[in-house]
C-alpha positions as CSV (number, residue, x, y, z in Angstrom):
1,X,124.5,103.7,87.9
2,X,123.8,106.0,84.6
3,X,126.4,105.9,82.5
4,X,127.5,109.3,81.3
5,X,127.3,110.1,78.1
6,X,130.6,113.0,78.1
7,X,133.6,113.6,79.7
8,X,137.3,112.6,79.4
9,X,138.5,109.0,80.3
10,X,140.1,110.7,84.1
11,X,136.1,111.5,84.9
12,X,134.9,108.1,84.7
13,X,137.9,106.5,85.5
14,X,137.2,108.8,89.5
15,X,133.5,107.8,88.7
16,X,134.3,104.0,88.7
17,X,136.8,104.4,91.4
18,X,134.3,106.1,94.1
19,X,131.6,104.1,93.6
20,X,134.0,101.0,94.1
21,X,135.0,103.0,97.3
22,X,131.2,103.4,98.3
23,X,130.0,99.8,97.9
24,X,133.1,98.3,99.8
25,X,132.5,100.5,102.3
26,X,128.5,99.9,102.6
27,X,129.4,96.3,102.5
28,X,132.1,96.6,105.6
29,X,129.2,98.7,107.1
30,X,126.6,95.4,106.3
31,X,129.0,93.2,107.3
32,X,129.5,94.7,111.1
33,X,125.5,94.0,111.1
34,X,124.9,90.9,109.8
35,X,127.5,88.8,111.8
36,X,131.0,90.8,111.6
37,X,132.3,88.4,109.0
38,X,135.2,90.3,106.7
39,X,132.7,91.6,103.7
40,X,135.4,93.8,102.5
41,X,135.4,92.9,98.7
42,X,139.0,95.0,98.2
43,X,140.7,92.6,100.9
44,X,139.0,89.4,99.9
45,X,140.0,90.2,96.0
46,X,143.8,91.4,96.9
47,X,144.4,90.8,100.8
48,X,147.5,88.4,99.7
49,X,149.2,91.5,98.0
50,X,149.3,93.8,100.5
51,X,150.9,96.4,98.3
52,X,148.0,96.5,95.7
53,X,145.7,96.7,98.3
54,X,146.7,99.6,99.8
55,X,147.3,101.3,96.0
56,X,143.5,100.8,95.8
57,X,143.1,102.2,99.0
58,X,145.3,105.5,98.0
59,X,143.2,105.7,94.6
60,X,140.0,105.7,95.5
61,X,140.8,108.1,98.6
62,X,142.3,110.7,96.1
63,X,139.1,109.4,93.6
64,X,137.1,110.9,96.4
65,X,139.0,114.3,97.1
66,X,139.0,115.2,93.0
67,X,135.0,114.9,92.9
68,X,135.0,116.3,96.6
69,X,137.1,119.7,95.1
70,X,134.9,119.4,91.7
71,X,136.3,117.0,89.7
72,X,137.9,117.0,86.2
73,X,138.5,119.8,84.9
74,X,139.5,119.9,81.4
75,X,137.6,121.6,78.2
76,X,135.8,118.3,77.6
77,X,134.2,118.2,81.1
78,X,133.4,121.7,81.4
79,X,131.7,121.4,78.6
80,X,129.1,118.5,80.0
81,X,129.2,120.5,82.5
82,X,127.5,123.2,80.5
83,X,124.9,121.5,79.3
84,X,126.8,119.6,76.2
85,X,128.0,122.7,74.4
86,X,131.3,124.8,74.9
87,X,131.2,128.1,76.4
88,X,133.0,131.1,74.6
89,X,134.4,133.8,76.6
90,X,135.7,135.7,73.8
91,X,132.0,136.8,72.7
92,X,129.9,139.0,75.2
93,X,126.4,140.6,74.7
94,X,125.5,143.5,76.1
């Protein structure tokens, strides 16, 4: 995984959470293949606290729906977004 160089703490913070989201669910997906043993690494980590688990659950599913819809958008992401530098509306060429 590259880190990113830019954006505000909520973009990697969503980063971090979907690709947790991904590899548990790759590693559900290995473990129906390679003998159906429980390889879910969110349930082996905090399957005594049901409660937590499911938090987890919640934030990486709305993780996934903010990068689905675009992602962060504040002035600090936009501007990654825009190739490093801010963009100002205020000045037009014509």
């Amino acid at each position: 995984m590259m880190a990113k160089s830019c954006g505000c703490l909520a973009s990697k913070v969503l980063d971090v959470l979907v690709v947790i989201g991904a590899l548990n669910w790759g590693l559900v997906g290995l473990g129906g293949f390679f003998g159906g043993g429980n390889w879910n690494v969110v349930n082996l980590l905090f399957g005594s606290w049901a409660w937590l688990e499911w938090l987890i659950y919640v934030l990486v599913g709305v993780a996934g729906v903010i990068t689905l819809v675009g992602g962060c958008k504040c002035s600090k992401c936009k501007a990654c977004n825009n190739g490093g530098m801010m963009k100002n509306d205020s000045t037009t060429t014509v």
